[in-house]
C-alpha positions as CSV (number, residue, x, y, z in Angstrom):
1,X,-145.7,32.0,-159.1
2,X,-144.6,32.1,-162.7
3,X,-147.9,31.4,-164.9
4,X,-145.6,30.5,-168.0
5,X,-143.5,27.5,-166.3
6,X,-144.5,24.2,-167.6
7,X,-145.8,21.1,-165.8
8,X,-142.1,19.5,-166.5
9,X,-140.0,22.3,-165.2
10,X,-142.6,22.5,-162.2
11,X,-142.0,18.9,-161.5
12,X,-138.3,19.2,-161.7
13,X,-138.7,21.8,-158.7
14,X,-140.9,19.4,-156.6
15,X,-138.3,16.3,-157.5
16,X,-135.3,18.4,-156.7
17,X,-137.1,20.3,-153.3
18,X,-138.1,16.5,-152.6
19,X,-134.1,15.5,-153.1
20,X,-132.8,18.7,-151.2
21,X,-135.5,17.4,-148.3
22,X,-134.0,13.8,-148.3
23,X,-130.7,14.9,-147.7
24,X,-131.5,17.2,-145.2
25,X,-133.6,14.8,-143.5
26,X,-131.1,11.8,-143.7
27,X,-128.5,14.4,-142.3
28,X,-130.5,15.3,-139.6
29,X,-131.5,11.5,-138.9
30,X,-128.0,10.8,-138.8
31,X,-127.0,13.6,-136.4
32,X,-129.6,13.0,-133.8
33,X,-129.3,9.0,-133.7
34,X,-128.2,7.5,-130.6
35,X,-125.4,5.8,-132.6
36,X,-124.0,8.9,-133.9
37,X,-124.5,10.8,-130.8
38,X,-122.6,7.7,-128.7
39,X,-119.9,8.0,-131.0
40,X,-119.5,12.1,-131.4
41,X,-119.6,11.9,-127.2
42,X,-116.7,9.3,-127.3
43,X,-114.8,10.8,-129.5
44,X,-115.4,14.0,-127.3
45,X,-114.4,11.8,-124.4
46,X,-111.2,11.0,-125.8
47,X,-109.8,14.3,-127.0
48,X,-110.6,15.3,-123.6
49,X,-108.6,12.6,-121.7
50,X,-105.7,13.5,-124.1
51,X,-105.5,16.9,-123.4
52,X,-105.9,16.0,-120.0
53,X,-103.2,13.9,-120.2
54,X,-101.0,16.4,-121.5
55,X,-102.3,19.0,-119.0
56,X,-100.6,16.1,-116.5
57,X,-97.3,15.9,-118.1
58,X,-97.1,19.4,-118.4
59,X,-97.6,20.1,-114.3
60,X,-95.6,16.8,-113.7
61,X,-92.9,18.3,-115.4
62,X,-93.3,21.5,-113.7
63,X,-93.5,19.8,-110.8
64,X,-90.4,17.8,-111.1
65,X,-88.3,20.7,-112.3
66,X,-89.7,23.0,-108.9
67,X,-88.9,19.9,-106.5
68,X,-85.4,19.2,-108.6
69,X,-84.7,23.1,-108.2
70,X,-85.7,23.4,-104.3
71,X,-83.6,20.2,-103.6
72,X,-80.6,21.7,-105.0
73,X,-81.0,24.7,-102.7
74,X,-81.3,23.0,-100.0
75,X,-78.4,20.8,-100.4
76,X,-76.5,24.2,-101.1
77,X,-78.1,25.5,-98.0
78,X,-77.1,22.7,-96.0
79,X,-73.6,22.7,-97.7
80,X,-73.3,26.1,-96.6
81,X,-74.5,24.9,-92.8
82,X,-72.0,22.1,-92.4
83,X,-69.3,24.3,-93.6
84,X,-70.2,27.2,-91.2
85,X,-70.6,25.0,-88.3
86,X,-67.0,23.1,-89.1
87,X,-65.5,26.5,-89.1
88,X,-67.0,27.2,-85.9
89,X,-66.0,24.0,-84.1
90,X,-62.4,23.9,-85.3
91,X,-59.1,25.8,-85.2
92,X,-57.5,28.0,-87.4
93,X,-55.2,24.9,-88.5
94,X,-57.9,22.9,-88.9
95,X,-58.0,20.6,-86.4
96,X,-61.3,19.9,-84.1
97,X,-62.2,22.4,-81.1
98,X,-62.6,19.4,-78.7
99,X,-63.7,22.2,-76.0
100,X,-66.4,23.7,-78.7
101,X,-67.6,20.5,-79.9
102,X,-68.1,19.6,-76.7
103,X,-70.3,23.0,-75.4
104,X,-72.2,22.1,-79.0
105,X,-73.0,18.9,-77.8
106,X,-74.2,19.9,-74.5
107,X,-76.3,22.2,-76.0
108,X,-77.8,19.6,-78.2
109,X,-78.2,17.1,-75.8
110,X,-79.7,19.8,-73.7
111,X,-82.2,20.8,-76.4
112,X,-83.2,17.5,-76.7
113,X,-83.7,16.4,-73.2
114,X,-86.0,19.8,-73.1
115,X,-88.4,18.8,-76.5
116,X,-88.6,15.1,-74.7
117,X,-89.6,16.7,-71.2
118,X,-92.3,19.2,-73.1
119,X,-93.6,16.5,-75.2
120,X,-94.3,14.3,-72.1
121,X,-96.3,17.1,-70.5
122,X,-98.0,17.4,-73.6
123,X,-98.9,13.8,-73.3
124,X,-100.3,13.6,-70.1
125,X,-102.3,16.9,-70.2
């Protein structure tokens, strides 16, 4: 310590260490008590259920746009079906293959008969 420092200056020191103290303590009172802490956690709380919700918008757009996307394929798919199978059952002019629709009826008629009979042995089994 500095011998030549007077009672007053060495005073100042203690007063201003005592203010610097104060302030530090009152900060730290006020970042440790329960209030504080409740309210730093909510506020924690709520950014987080925001950017969850966002998070949710953002895969329910995704979402949307995959589902919108698939169910235009598959409307192109069956589009494509429908148009292959009319040009299977019908004649060059146009007009309905009675004796082709027919065998494709059979056939699915037949199919269906088959899946009921398996799904009864199933059943019982």
């Amino acid at each position: 310590m500095d011998a030549s420092r007077t009672i007053d200056e060495i005073e100042k020191d203690i007063a201003a260490t005592q203010e610097r103290l104060a302030t530090s303590v009152e900060t730290l009172v006020n970042k440790v008590h329960p209030k504080a802490v409740a309210e730093r956690s909510l506020e924690q709380a709520k950014d987080s259920l925001e950017q969850a919700k966002e998070l949710a918008g953002e895969k329910a757009a995704w979402a949307r746009e995959q589902a919108a996307e698939k169910a235009a394929r598959a409307r192109e798919l069956a589009e494509e079906r429908a148009e292959w199978a009319k040009g299977e059952l019908t004649n060059d002019d146009g007009s309905w293959n009675f004796q082709k629709v027919a065998i494709a009826a059979g056939i699915a008629a037949g199919v269906i008969l088959l899946l009921s009979l398996i799904g009864k042995l199933f059943k019982r089994g």
